[in-house]
C-alpha distance (Angstrom), angle and dihedral (degrees) to the residues before:
residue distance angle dihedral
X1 . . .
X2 4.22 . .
X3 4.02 84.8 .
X4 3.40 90.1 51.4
X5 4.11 101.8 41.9
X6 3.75 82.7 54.7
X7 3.67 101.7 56.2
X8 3.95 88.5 50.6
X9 3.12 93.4 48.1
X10 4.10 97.1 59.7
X11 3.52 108.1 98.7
X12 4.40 122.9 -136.6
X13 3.82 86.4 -114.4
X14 4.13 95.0 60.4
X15 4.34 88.0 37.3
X16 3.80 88.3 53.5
X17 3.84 95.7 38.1
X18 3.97 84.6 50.8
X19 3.83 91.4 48.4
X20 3.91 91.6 51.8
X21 3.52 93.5 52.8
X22 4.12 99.6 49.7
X23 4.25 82.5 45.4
X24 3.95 84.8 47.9
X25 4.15 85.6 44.1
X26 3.90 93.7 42.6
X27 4.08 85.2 45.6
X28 3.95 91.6 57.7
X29 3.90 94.9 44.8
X30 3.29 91.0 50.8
X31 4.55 93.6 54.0
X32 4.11 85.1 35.3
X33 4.34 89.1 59.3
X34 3.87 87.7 51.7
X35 3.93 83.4 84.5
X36 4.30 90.4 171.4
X37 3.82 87.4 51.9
X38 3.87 92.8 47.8
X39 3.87 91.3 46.1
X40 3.41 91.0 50.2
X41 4.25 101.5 44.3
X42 3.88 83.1 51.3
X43 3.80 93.8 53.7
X44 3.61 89.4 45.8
X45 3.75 93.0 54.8
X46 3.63 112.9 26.1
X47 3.89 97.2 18.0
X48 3.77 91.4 57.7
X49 3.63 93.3 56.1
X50 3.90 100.8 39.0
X51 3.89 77.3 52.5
X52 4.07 92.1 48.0
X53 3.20 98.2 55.5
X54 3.92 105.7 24.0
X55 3.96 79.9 71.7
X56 3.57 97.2 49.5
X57 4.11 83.8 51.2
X58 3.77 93.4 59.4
X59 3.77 96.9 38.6
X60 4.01 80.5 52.9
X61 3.70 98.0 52.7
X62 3.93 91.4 39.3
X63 3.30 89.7 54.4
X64 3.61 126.0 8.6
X65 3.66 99.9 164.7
X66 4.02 92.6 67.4
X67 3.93 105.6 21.0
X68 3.97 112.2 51.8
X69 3.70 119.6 -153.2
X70 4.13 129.7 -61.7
X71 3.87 88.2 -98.0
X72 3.67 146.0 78.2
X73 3.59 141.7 69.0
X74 3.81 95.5 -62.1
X75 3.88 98.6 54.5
X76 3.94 88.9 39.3
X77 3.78 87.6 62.3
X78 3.55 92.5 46.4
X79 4.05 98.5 46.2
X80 3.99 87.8 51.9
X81 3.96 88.5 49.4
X82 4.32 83.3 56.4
X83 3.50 94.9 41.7
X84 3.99 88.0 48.4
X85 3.49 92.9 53.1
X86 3.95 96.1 32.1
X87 3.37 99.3 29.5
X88 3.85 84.4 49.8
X89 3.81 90.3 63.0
X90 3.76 101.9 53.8
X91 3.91 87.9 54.6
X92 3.69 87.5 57.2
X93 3.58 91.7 47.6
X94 4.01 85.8 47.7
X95 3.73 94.5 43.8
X96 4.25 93.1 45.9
X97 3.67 84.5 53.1
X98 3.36 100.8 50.4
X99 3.70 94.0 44.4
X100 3.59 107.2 52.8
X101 3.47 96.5 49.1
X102 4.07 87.5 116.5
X103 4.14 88.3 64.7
X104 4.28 76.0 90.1
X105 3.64 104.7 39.3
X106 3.88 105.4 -99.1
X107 3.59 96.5 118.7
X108 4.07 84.7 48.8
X109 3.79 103.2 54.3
X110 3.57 92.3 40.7
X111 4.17 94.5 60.3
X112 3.60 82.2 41.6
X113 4.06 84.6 72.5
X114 3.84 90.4 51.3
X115 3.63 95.5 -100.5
X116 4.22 106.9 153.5
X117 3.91 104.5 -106.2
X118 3.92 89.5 -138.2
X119 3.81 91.4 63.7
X120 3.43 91.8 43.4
X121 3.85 82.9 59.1
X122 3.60 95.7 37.8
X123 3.25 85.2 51.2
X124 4.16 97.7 65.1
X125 4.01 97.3 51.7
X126 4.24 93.8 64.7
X127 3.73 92.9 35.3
X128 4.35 94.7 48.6
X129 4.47 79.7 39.7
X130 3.74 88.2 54.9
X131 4.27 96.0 51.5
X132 3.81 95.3 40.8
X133 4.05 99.3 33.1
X134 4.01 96.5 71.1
X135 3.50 91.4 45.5
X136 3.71 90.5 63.2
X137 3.18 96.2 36.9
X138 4.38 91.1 58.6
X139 3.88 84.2 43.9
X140 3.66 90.3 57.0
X141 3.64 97.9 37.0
X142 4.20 85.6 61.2
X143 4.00 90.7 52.5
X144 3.36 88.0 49.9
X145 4.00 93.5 48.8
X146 3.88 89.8 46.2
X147 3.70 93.2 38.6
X148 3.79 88.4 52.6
X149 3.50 103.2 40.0
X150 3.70 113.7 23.9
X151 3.61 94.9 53.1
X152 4.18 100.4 120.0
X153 3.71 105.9 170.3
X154 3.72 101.1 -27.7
X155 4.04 118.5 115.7
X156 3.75 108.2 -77.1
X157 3.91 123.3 -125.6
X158 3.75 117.9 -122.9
X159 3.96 119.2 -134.1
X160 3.57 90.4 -112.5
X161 4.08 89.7 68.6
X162 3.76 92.5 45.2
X163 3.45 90.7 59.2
X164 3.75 99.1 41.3
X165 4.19 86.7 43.4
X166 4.04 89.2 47.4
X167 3.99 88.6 44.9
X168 3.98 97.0 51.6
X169 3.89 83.9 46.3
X170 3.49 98.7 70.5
X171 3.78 94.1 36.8
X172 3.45 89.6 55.4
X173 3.70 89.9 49.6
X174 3.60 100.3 38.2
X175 3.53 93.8 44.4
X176 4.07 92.2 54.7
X177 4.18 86.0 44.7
X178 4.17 96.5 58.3
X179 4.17 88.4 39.5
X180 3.45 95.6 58.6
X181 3.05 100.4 40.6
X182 3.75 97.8 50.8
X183 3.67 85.6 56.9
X184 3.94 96.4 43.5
X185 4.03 82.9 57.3
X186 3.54 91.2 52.8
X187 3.88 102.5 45.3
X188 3.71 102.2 27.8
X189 3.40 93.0 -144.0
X190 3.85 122.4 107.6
X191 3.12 101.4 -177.6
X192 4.03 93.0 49.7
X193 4.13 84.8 42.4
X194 3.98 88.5 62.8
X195 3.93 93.5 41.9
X196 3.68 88.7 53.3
X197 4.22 103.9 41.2
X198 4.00 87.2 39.6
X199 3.78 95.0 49.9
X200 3.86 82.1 47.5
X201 4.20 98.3 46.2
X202 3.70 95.1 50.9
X203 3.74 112.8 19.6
X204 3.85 118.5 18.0
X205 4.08 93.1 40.1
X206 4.07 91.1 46.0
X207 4.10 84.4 48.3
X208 4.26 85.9 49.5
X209 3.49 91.7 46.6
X210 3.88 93.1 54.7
X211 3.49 104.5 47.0
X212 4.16 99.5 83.9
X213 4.10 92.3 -166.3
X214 3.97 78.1 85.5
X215 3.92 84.2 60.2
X216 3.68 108.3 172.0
X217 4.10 96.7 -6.2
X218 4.05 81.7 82.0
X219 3.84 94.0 80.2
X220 3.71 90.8 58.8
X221 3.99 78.6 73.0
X222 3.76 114.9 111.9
X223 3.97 86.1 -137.1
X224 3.62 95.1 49.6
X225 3.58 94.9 40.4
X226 4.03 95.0 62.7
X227 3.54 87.7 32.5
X228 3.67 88.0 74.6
X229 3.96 95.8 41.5
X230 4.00 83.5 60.3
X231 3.03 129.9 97.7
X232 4.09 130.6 -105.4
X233 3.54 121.0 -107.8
């Protein structure tokens, strides 16, 4: 009788709330088994920048008297330029993934049970946010560390532009995630979905940017639009 109270007494709102978070769960399983497209997003994010400035380290201690040390406000500007623009390609690759999972029938068979298809889409934005967010979150937490504490003599950053440069990180990366994979759901394709947002990050955007008959229509431009968000070397 206790069992049975209970049940009737769980509302539509908590049964649908716990239904969007096993999708949200099954979503992130599915992106954490892709172990080459894991290994990859990381070294896109935290590679690049273990990379960025484990090179400015060695030029430093080869050379101290003409290459400063890894930190300061000048190479923190520059890493979160790289992990814009590098960081920004593993959330495509994340976002591609995650949205052309119905190229095999997943998305299919699952409305086939009566689940609603916009939760099953819903569903795909938190669970690709919740692979690729930590990763730039570690990758930010290490500039920060070598901003912080390897600074030597070079101009120190103020809190304020951590926060700002940490900020327009995840947009960057967030925004990149949801775009591609809004497309990837529409062409079911990932490997055309990265042709066409990668053509469109480095070449066709750059090319938009240029042409000043566009005048102030340009800053509408996702590229443009960060762009001024980050920071100047």
């Amino acid at each position: 009788m206790t069992t049975q109270l209970k049940v009737q007494s769980t509302s539509p709102e908590s049964n649908y709330a716990w239904l969007m978070r096993a999708m949200v769960r099954s979503e992130l399983l599915k992106l954490r088994k892709r172990r080459g497209l894991f290994w990859t997003t990381l070294t896109l994010s935290v590679g690049a920048i273990l990379v960025y400035f484990g090179v400015l380290e060695i030029m430093h201690l080869v050379s101290p008297a003409t290459h400063g040390p890894a930190g300061g406000s000048i190479d923190l500007s520059r890493a979160v330029t790289i992990m814009t623009l590098i960081g920004g390609t593993g959330a495509i690759l994340v976002g591609a993934t995650a949205g052309a999972g119905d190229a095999n029938g997943i998305f299919r068979d699952l409305v086939a049970t009566g689940r609603s298809r916009v939760a099953l889409f819903l569903a795909r934005i938190p669970g690709a946010i919740a692979l690729y967010l930590p990763m730039i979150i570690v990758a930010y937490a290490i500039t920060w560390l070598v901003t912080v504490f390897l600074v030597g003599t070079n101009p120190h950053a103020t809190s304020g532009t951590l926060i700002q440069d940490g900020v327009v990180m995840l947009i960057a990366a967030i925004f990149n995630l949801i775009l591609s994979l809004a497309v990837a759901s529409l062409t079911l394709s990932m490997p055309t979905t990265i042709a066409i947002l990668m053509a469109w990050q480095f070449i066709v955007q750059n090319l938009l940017i240029n042409i000043t008959y566009f005048g102030v229509y340009r800053e509408g431009l996702p590229l443009s639009s960060i762009g001024t968000m980050l920071p100047k070397a």
